[in-house]
Structures are given as C-alpha cells and as structure tokens.
VORO-649756 format. One record per residue (C-alpha): x negated, y, z negated. Coordinates in steps of 0.5 Angstrom, whole numbers, plus 500, padded with zeros to 3 digits. Layout:
% residues N
XYZ
...
//
This chain:
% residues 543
479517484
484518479
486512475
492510479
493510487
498508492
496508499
497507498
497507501
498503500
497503496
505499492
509494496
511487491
512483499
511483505
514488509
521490512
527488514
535489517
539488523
544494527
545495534
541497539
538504539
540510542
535513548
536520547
531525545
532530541
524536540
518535544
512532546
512526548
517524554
518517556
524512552
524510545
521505541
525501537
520498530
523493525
522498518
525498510
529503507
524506502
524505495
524513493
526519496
521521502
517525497
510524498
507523490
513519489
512513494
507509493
511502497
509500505
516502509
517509505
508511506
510508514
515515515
511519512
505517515
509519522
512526519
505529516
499529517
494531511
486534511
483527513
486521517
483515518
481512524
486507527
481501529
475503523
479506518
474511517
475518515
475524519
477531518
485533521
488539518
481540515
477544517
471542512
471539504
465541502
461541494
454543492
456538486
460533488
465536483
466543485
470542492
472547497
477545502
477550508
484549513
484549521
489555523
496556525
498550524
506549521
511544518
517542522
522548520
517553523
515555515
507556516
502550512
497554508
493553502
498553498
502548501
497544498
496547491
504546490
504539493
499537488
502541483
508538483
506532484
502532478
507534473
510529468
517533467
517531475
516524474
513522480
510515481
504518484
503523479
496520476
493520483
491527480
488526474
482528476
483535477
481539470
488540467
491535469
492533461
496539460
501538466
501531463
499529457
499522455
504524449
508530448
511535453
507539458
502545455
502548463
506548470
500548474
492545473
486550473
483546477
486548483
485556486
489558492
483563496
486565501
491562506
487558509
482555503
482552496
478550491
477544487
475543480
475536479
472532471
467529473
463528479
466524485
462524491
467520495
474524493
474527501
475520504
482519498
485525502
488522508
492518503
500520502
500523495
495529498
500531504
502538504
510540502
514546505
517551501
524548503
522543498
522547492
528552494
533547497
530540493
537537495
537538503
529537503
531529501
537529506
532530511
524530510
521536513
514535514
507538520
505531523
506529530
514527528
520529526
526526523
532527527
537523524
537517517
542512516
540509510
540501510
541502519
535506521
531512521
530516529
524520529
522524535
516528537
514535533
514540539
510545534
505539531
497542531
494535531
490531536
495525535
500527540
506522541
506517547
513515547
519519547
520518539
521512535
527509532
525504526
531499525
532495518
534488518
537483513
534477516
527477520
529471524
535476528
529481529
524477532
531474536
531480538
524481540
525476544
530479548
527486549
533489544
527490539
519493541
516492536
516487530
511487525
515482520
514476524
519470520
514466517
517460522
515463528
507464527
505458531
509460537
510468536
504467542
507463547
514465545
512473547
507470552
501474549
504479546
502478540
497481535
493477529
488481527
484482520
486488516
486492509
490487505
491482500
496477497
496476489
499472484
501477479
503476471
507479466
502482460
507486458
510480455
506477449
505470451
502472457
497477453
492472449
486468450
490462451
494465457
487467460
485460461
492458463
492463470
485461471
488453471
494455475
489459480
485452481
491448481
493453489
491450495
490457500
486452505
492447506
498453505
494459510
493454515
500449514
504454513
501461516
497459522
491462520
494469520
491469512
483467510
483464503
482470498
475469494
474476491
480482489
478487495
478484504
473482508
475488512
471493507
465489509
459487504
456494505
463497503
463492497
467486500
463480495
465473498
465467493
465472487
471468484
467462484
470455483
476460479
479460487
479454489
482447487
480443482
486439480
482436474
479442471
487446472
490440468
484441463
485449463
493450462
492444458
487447453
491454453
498451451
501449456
504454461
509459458
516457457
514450460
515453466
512457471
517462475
514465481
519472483
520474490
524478494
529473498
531479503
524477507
520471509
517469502
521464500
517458505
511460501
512461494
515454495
508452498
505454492
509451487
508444490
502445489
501447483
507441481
503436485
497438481
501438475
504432476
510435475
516436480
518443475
513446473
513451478
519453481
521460486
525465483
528468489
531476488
535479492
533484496
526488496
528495492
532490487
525486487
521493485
526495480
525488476
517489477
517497475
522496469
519490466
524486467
520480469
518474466
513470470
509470475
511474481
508476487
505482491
501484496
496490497
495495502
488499503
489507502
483508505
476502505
473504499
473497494
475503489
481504492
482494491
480495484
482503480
490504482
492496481
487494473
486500470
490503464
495508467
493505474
500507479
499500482
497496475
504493474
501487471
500492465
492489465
488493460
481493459
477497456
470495459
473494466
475502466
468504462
466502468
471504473
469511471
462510471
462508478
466514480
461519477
456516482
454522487
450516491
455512494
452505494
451507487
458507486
459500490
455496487
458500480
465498483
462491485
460491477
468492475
470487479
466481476
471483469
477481473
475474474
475471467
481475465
485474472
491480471
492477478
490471482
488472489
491467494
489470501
486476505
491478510
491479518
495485522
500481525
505484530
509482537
511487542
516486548
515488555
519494554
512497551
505498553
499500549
501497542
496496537
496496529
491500525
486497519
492498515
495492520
501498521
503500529
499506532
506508532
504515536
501510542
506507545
508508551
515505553
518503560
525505559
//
C-alpha cells in the first residue's frame, strides 16, 4: 500500500465526528430511485473540497462514500472486500494488475465512467503540483517519483505504471509485490472522476459529481448537504429511502434533543452525557457495536523537545499514568475497550489484532510513570497540554484524562485541556504544525488490514503521520511486510513493525471504539457498518 492512507478511510479525523443545528429538513425529492421520505443524519462540513485524493477526515469520506462507488466495496457487517464496479483484478505476479470494469456504468452528469476515469483520478491525485493530501496513497505505482518527487519540480504529468487498454480495463505496474492491493480499492483515493472535474474544476467542487447510489442535490456549507437517489446508478446498493439529508450542528446535546423528538433520524454523534441512558431515552433505538477505530494521544515530534530519548521515556510514563478502565467505564459506559495494541479487535488475531502487545506501557502504574517522566526530565515545558476540538463532546474526556495523569503526578497542573474552537480550525493546528503538546486523534479503518492501523499513520510521508514519527527500521519493515505475496506472511511482518511502536510511542493508545449511534422512530432498518458509519442506502423512512 502506499506509504501514506486516509480511508480512510478513514482513513484522518483528529476527533470524534460531527456536528450543527439548522431547522428541520425538507421532505422533497428530487431523482430516482428510492421512494419513500428523507432521512435526516448528523454530519460535519468537510475539511477540503469533496475531491477524492484530497480527503482523508471522516465527514468529508461520509458524502463521498454516498455519491461514488469505487472497484471494490466493503461488506456492511464483515468489512471485507468485494467487487463492485470491478469486474475482476486480477495479477500473475502480485505486482503486475489487471483491472477489468463491469459495463454501462455513468457518473451522475450521464458522462460514461471507463477506464479512463480511473487512470486520470489517480493521475491527478498523484501529481505533487495538485497538492492533494492523499497523493502518496499512489506511491506505489512506477512513476510515481517522477510526478512527485521528493525535491524538485515533477519530470511527468502522468505515472508509466498506469495503461488505459481499452474502455473498460486497465493495467497496473505496481514497484513491488503487493498481494493485498485489491483489498485498498474500495478506499476513497481510488474512486473515479468525471470529465467535468478536469474541464470546468470550478463548478465540479460547487456540486460534486459522482457514479454511486446518491447524488447531491444541493450543499449549504456549515447547514447541510441533501442527497437524493442517483436514477442512473448501476451498483446492487440501491437506495431504500427517498434521499438523505446530513445536518451540521454546533452543539451535540441540541441534535440528540432533536433526536429525542423525532426532528432528527439518525445521530452517530451521541453527546458523551447521554451514553448511559441513550438506550432507555430512545427505548432500544440504539446501537453500541465494536468497530474499526481507535483513540490515541498523539505528540508533536516536529518540535525537538518531543523528539529525544528523554521525551520517550516520558510519553511512556504519562501512557501508565492514564486509567482507560476507570474513564472507558465512568465516562463512556463501556462504548470503548482499553487499547492494548495500535490496530482494533475487530481485525481479529488472524487479521493481525495482538492483545497485550503494549504490555505494562498501557496500563496504570502510578510509580513507574512518576519514575519514567521523572527519569526523561520532566515533561516538556512543566506542562502538558492536551489539544481538542471544543465544537464536539471531547472536553468531558480530556478532562478525564488530565485528572488522571495530575492524581498520578500529584499535581493539579501537570495536565490541562487545550480546547480549539471548531473541528477544521483544530486540523488547521495539526496539519500546520501549529501544535505544541499533546493532542488528540482517532482512527478509522479503510478497509481490515493492520496495514492500513499501521502504514498511513507511522511511516515517514505517511498521509496520517501528523505525529511526524520517523523510523527507519519500523518503515524497512513496513515494506518488507508489503512485499509478501502470502498474506499471513504480510500479517505476522506487520505485526513485527507494530512491536517498533511500543517503546517509541508516537501515539499512546487509549481505547478501541464501538459504533454507537440512536435512531427515531421515523426510521427502520438502521445499522452501522464495521466503520461504525450508518448503511445509509438501508434506511427506510416513514414520513
């Protein structure tokens, strides 16, 4: 995979998810497919602009998973990968691929998608002059280094490793062997793009153009986003309801109000203060189930004081001064599962999950962290600032964690909480740099690979590595892993990578993530994908 990711898919999103109030939400559908009423959704406005390669946060991958559709999907409850507008990828060398497209397929503006589409996706996204932030989710396809190189101006437009066959298949020279490369596919980087997107740029940002089972039908930035079904879409997820309306608000507590009162369908943002009664307030209209994610405490190792031998000693001693089995039960209500490792449970031990890899470094030991911060020098600055953003209900448990770490410390100010305004002002800070302590962040699989946990967030260039983590060994081994043309191979070399982390901690792993999401009684059929993410295309609604 290349040395940076998200799925994205998560691929990445630097808090929990979304969102903003507005008034109730228009029941008039425009397009086909579908019928029935409109389901109204809690969402974020995007970071980016809605191009493919250039996002990589939760909100902004949401509305592109409901108007695209890539090669390959995931299942909703396994998260496996499948085939949709492929109809085969296929390598007799696990470097040399050849993508065969299923027929007749179009985007949303009727233009057809053909091979193409994809070849100048990727292309595009892959140039360095176009700053996309997904960009190096390419760099494994020869010629990647002459679109962007690692100094200097590109030498190309395009990447020889990408041949246009004929309309309905291309080819894929990829630097080395990688046997699990059709398993990335489903991932936001790889959709497609219309031709509009290149001949009027301008208008395609306005109002995104996709081939999945929605289109847009209209975007009040910082309101909402209405999606209704694609009458033209060639895919087997065909729309239940009569469109989707996804609703920004401000404050989580007014949209699970809302919730309660049948003004809102679906809310996947759940205010911390309601998770031990969401499921008698909603009367069983809840969800809690494990997902693809985990919450770290993440450091700045761009800022020298960060990056020594000392400061190692010390994240290792502030990660055992944190109780997670006090905060994930006290504060969360058991929607989060202590983190031993830096992947999820939901990998599974054949997939590369390793309970207790950690070791005694993720768990509380108030001795040894006084001893640890003590023998780095104390912590950075005498104090130890925990960034999030205030626009979402993080503060409760930021808080939680500074007491912690201050009643280990026996201090009252060794840990405070850094409060940033809103969600894009608190990505702005990560992604310029601008932080100076620790701050927090959480990870969404792309797709169930412990690559995908480990590639995009720690190795150098990494599209998610906003720790700016380098190691050399750690990415030697990251390649050699995904040079295995045995997939178990590629695991347990994965698995040898991930053991690198533990001393060095770039991130502290607090907790694994459920899915957690209430419903109204307006809407039937809800449930959230491996990606804790509602089946959006499912739903039915009553109105």
């Amino acid at each position: 995979m290349p040395a940076a990711t998200r799925v994205r898919l998560a691929v990445i999103a630097a808090a929990s998810m979304a969102v903003i109030a507005t008034g109730c939400a228009s029941n008039t559908s425009t397009g086909g497919g579908g019928g029935g009423g409109i389901v109204r959704a809690t969402w974020a406005d995007p970071q980016n602009p809605l191009e493919p390669a250039n996002t990589n946060e939760v909100n902004g991958a949401a509305a592109l998973n409901m108007i695209f559709t890539g090669l390959v999907s995931y299942d909703p409850k396994t998260a496996q990968a499948r085939n949709a507008m492929a109809e085969s990828i296929t390598s007799p060398d696990q470097q040399n691929w050849t993508v065969k497209l299923k027929p007749g397929w179009t985007f949303s503006d009727g233009s057809p998608v053909t091979a193409g589409s994809y070849v100048d996706a990727w292309n595009y996204g892959a140039l360095a002059t176009n700053k996309q932030v997904n960009a190096s989710f390419y760099s494994y396809v020869q010629g990647y280094g002459d679109v962007a190189p690692t100094s200097g101006t590109p030498t190309a437009q395009s990447m020889s490793g990408l041949k246009v066959v004929d309309d309905t298949t291309f080819t894929v020279a990829l630097t080395q062997k990688f046997s699990t490369w059709p398993q990335t596919l489903g991932y936001v980087a790889y959709y497609p793009l219309p031709r509009a997107f290149f001949t009027n740029h301008a208008a395609y940002l306005d109002k995104p153009i996709g081939n999945g089972p929605y289109v847009i039908d209209s975007w009040q930035r910082a309101k909402q986003m209405r999606l209704r079904p694609n009458p033209g879409y060639n895919g087997t997820e065909k729309p239940r309801n009569g469109g989707v309306d996804l609703k920004v608000y401000t404050d989580p507590n007014a949209a699970y109000a809302d919730l309660q009162a049948a003004n809102l369908d679906v809310d996947n943002n759940l205010p911390t203060s309601a998770l031990k009664t969401a499921a008698s307030d909603l009367n069983g209209r809840y969800l809690n189930q494990p997902a693809g994610i985990i919450d770290t405490l993440n450091f700045p190792l761009y800022r020298p004081e960060w990056n020594t031998d000392a400061a190692k000693l010390v994240r290792q001693g502030i990660s055992m001064a944190i109780d997670r089995p006090t905060i994930t039960k006290a504060i969360f209500n058991n929607t989060r599962t202590p983190a031993t490792d830096f992947t999820s449970p939901v990998l599974g031990t054949a997939g590369g999950y390793q309970a207790g890899l950690c070791g005694d470094v993720c768990l509380l030991n108030a001795d040894k962290a006084r001893s640890l911060i003590q023998q780095g020098g104390g912590i950075p600055g005498g104090q130890l600032t925990i960034s999030y953003n205030a626009d979402q209900p993080n503060k409760l448990w930021v808080d939680a964690i500074c007491n912690s770490i201050n009643n280990t410390l026996g201090s009252t100010s060794a840990c405070i909480g850094r409060p940033v305004g809103t969600f894009a002002e608190y990505l702005d800070q990560i992604f310029s740099q601008r932080t100076t302590g620790g701050f927090i962040a959480f990870w969404q699989m792309d797709y169930p690979l412990i690559q995908d946990f480990l590639q995009p967030l720690y190795t150098v260039g990494g599209s998610a590595n906003i720790s700016h983590y380098s190691n050399a060994n750690f990415d030697t081994q990251v390649d050699k892993a995904n040079a295995d043309a045995d997939p178990k191979k590629a695991v347990a070399d994965f698995q040898n990578a991930e053991k690198l982390l533990v001393p060095d901690l770039p991130a502290i792993p607090l907790w694994y993530r459920n899915g957690i999401a209430g419903f109204s009684t307006k809407v039937s059929n809800v449930a959230l994908n491996a990606f804790s993410v509602p089946v959006y295309t499912e739903i039915t609604a009553k109105r």
